[in-house]
N, C-alpha and C positions, 0 to 999 in steps of 0.2 A: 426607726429614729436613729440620725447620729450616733455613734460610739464615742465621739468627743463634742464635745460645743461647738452650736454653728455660730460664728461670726457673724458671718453674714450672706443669706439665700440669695442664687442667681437667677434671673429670666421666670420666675414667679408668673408673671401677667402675659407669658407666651400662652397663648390658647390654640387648638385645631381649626382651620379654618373651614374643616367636612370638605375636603379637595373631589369625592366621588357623590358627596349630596346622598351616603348610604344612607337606605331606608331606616329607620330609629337610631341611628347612630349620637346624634348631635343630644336626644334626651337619655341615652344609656350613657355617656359619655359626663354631662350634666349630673346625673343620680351617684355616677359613683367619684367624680370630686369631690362632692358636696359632703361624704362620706368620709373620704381619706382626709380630708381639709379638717373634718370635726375630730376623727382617730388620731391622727398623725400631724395633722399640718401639712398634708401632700395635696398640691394641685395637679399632679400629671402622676406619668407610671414612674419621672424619675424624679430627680430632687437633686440639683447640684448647688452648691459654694465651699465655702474656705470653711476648715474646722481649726481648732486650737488644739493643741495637746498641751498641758501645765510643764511645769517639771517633774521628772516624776523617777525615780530613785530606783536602782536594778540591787540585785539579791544579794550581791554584795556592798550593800549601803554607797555606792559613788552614784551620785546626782546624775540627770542626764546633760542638765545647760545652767549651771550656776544659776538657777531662778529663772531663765529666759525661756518663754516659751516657746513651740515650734507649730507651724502652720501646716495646712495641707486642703488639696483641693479634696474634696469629698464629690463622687455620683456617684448615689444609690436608690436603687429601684425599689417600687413602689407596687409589689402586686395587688392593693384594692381597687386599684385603678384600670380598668380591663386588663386583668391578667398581668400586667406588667407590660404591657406590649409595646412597641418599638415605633410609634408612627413619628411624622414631621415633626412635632414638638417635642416629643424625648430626643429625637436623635439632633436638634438643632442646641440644644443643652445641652447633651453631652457634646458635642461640637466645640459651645463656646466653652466649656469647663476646660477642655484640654487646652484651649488657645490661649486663655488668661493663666494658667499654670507656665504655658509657655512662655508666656511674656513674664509671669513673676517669678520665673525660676523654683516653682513647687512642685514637691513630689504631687500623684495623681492616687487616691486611695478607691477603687469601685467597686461595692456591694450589691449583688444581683438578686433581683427575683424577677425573674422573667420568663411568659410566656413562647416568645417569640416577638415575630413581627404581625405591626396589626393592619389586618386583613380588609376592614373597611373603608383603608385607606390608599390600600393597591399599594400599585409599584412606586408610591410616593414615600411610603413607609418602606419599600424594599432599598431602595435607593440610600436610605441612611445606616444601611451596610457599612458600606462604600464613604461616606462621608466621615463616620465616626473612625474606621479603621485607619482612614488617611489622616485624622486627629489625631487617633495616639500615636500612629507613625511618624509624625512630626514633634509630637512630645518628648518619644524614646531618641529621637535623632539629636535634640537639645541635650543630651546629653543627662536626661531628666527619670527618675525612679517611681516604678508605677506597680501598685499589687492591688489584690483582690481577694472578697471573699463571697464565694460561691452561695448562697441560700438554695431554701426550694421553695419555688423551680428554680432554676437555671436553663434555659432550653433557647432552641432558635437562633432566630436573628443578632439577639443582644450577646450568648454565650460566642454566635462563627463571627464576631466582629470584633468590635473594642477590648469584650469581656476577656478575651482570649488572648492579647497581645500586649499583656501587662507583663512585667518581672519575674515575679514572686506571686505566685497563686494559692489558696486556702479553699475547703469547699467546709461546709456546714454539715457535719454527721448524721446519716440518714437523709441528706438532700438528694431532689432527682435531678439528674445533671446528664445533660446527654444534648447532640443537635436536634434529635426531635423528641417529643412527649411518649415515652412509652404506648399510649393508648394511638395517637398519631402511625407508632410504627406498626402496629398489631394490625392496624384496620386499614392501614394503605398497602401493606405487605403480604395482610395472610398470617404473619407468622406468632407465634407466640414464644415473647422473651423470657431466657434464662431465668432463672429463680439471683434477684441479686444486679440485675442489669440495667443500666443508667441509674445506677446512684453514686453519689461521694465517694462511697469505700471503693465501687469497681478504679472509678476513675482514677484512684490513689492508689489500687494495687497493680494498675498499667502503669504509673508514672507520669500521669496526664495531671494532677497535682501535684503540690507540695508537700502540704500537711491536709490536717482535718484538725477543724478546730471547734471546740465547742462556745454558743454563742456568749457565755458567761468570759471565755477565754480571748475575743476576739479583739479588744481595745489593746490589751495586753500582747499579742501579736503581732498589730500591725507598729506598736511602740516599737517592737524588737527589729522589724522590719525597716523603716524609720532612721535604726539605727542610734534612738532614746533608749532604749532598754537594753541590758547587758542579759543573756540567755546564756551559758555555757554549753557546750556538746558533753554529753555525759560521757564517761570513762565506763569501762568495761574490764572484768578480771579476765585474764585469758588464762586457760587452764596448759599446763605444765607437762610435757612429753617428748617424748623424740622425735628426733630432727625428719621432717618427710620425706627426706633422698637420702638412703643409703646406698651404699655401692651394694650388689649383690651377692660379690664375696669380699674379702676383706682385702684388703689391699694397702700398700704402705699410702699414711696421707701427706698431705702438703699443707703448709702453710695456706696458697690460695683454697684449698677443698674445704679447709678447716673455716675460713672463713666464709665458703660457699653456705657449710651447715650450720651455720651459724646464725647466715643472714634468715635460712628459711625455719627455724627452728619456732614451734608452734606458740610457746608461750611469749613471742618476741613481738613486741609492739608493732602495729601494722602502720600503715599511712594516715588511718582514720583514726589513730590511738595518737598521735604522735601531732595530730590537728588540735585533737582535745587536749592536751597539753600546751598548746601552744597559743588556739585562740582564746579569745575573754569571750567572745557572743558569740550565734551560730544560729542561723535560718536556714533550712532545709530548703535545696534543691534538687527536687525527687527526680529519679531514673527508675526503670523498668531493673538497671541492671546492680543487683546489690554488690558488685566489687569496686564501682563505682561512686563514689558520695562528693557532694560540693557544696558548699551553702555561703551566702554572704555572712561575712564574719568581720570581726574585729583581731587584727594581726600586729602586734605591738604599738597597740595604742591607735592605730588607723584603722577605718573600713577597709575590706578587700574582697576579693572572691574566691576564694580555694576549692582545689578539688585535692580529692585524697582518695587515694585505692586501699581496699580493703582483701589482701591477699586470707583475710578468713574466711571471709561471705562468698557464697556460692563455689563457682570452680576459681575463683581466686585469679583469673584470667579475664580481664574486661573481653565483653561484646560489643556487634555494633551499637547496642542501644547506648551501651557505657562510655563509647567516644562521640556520638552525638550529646548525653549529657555534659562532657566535656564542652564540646564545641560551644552550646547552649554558656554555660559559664565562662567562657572563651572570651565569648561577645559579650555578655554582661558589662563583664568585665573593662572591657573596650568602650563600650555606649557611656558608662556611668563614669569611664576614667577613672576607674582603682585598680591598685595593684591587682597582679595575680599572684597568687602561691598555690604549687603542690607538691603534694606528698607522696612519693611512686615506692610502691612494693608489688610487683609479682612475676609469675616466674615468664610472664609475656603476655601475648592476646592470646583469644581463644581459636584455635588453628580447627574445629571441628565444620564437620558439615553444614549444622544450620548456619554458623556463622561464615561461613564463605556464601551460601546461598542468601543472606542478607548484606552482603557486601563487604565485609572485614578490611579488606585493602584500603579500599574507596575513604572507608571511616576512618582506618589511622590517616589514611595520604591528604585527607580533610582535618586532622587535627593536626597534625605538622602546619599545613598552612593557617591555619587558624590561629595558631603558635605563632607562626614569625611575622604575620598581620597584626597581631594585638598592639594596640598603639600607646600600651602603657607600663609600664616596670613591671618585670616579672621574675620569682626564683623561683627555683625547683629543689627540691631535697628528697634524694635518695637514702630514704629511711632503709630499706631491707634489700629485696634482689631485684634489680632493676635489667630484666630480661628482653632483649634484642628490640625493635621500633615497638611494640606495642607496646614496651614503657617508654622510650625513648620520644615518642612522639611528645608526653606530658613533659618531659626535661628539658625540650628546645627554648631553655630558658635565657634572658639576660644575664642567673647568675644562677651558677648551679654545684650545691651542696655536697657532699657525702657525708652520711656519719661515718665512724671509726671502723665499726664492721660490716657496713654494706657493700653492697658488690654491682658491679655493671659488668653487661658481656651481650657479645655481638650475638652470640647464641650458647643456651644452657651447658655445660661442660657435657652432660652426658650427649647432648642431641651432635657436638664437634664430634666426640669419640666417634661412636657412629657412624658419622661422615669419612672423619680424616683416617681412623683407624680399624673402623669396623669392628666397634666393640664399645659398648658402653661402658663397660666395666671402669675403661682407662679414664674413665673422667675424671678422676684425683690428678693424674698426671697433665691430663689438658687442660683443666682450672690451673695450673702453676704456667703454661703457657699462654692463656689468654688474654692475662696482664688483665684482671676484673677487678682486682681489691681496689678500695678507696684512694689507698694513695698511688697506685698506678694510675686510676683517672686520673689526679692530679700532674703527674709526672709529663700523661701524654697530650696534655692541655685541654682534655674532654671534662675534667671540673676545675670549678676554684680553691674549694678548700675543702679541707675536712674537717667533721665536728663530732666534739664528744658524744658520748651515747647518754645525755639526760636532758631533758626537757630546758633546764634555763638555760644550758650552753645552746639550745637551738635553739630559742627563741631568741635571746639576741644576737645569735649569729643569722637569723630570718633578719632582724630588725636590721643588722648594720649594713646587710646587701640590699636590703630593699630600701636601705636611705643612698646607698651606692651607685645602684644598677640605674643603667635608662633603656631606653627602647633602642632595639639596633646591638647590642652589646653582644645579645644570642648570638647573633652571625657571625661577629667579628671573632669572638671565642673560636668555636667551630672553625671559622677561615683560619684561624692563626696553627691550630691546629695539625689543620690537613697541611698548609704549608710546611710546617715543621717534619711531615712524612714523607716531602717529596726530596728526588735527587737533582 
């Protein structure tokens, strides 16, 4: 049933027309409407029209719309009805659901139980693949916001098509969720599945979700989704210690070194700390890679998209998965027309073997472009150490940050020593060379300004660049820049 009120049901009196004349089909078909029509009020596997959401008030008591309600298309499936399955008249519903969303400019909300595609009806039901996916592809190109939440099942036709090419995804805890039926893969394959394999959790500890949501939880979700409901990102204590780069003997310091250890210093707010600070709401946009975080959010007083690096989580060095979540929010971003913001701390990418054997270059050299493609106001702020293109690719901003004590550099002071002097030792001395500190970016026109180190001097110095900045601004930055170095 609905998670809000139906308005009002679409294509109701679409019936099968039995296109293969399958033997029993037309009275198994007949037995279990008659069922879900009595259960539910379902005539088919799906159920599409417009839902209401009321007003409805977030945690910290501000209203969502002054008493105004807000609409939305709703398609959700229907497993008493053969399995959920996918034939001409679900997929010609989900079809029109997406089309009238497109013509009324509403978000698209889709709730799955699904078998797959159904079989009695051949490649007539396979075909609305292909139909459905080219529906919400023409949703998302309006420029229009689409999520979902996964049930069980989830499987097949319905999950490798529409189900899949939403926004923002959710799966139901404990759902099977996979492109075929675990019993499907066992008995066509031979093989027998992991302990844990095609369910919710797996799905969401690859990153192939968002969240996992419990069904009590899920009106409450897709509100925050919506962009009706205020969620905050929780705050985290971070524990108190020494700085993680020491020189290895002691050495006189610098000013820049001093600030190098400073930026990296454990107990120092990451990117993901300094979101939570900053935004009012927060929807998880999962990745595989935990130094990686982005979610649609609320960024002084507007929707937006943020990604934030998390120099705590894991090795502190995005992967490729971490700049493909990037990318992913990149485009959101773009599609939906809202700003972007991030938040860069680490000491770079991750330069190891698996991650060059998954493409490392390709993935930053795709988020640089993704960056100077986005077609919508974007800042960046350099909360902590913002180390050589693998931060530098999330900074290719229209208007870009520093706080007071962070640092940028073409590469880590010890990795120049190294190089230029064959000794790491000396990297006190080559951070005073580098020209990293905050107000050096500023000096050499690689930032605009710099900001205090507390949450409401950066929030409204987020907010006044992002009423500031426009698209195109990155380049011209950077270009004025490099001219400034040449003779």
């Amino acid at each position: 049933m609905p998670l809000h009120p139906l308005v009002e049901e679409w294509d109701a009196e679409l019936t099968s027309a039995d296109p293969l004349r399958f033997p029993g089909y037309r009275e198994a078909l007949d037995r279990a409407v008659a069922r879900a029509r009595a259960d539910q009020g379902c005539t088919e596997s799906v159920m599409t029209g417009r839902c209401r959401v009321g007003d409805v008030v977030s945690p910290d008591g501000v209203s969502s719309g002054n008493g105004v309600p807000s609409d939305y298309v709703l398609i959700e499936g229907c497993f008493e009805v053969l399995g959920g399955s996918m034939g001409a008249v679900h997929g010609e519903r989900v079809v029109r659901a997406f089309e009238r969303a497109t013509r009324q400019r509403l978000p698209v909300v889709v709730i799955t139980t699904s078998g797959g595609a159904r079989m009695q009806e051949g490649m007539v039901s396979l075909v609305q693949m292909a139909r459905t996916a080219s529906a919400a592809r023409a949703h998302a190109a309006a420029g229009l916001l689409s999520v979902a939440i996964y049930r069980a099942p989830t499987t097949g036709g319905v999950y490798a098509s529409y189900a899949s090419l939403v926004d923002v995804c959710a799966a139901q805890p404990g759902a099977t969720l996979g492109f075929a039926g675990p019993r499907v893969v066992e008995q066509t394959l031979g093989t027998r599945l992991a302990e844990g394999a095609h369910t919710a959790e797996s799905a969401y500890a690859a990153g192939l979700v968002d969240a996992l949501v419990p069904a009590a939880e899920q009106g409450t979700w897709i509100e925050t989704c919506l962009g009706l409901r205020a969620l905050p990102l929780a705050r985290r204590q971070l524990a108190a210690g020494a700085p993680d780069s020491e020189p290895e003997e002691e050495t006189e310091p610098t000013a820049a070194w001093a600030e190098v250890l400073r930026a990296r210093a454990p107990d120092r707010p990451s990117g993901i700390d300094r979101a939570a600070g900053v935004c009012s709401s927060w929807v998880e946009l999962r990745g595989a890679d935990p130094t990686v975080r982005a979610g649609l959010a609320s960024v002084a007083g507007q929707r937006a998209v943020v990604v934030a690096l998390d120099r705590h989580a894991g090795s502190g060095r995005p992967g490729p998965a971490g700049y493909r979540l990037a990318q992913r929010a990149i485009a959101l971003a773009g599609h939906l027309g809202l700003p972007l913001v991030t938040f860069i701390d680490t000491p770079g990418a991750d330069p190891g073997p698996d991650a060059e054997g998954q493409g490392i270059a390709r993935e930053i050299a795709r988020t640089f472009a993704a960056m100077a493609g986005l077609p919508t106001a974007s800042v960046a702020v350099c909360v902590g150490e913002g180390g050589s293109g693998g931060a530098l690719a999330l900074a290719h901003a229209d208007r870009l940050l520093m706080l007071e004590h962070a640092v940028f550099s073409v590469i880590a002071p010890e990795g120049a020593a190294a190089i230029l002097e064959r000794d790491a030792r000396r990297a006190p001395e080559l951070a005073q060379r580098l020209g990293l500190t905050a107000r050096d970016q500023v000096e050499l026109g690689v930032a605009d300004a710099v900001v205090a180190e507390d949450d409401g001097a950066l929030a409204e110095a987020v907010a006044s660049a992002l009423a500031e900045a426009s698209p195109g601004d990155r380049l011209r930055r950077v270009d004025a820049a490099t001219a400034r170095a040449l003779r």
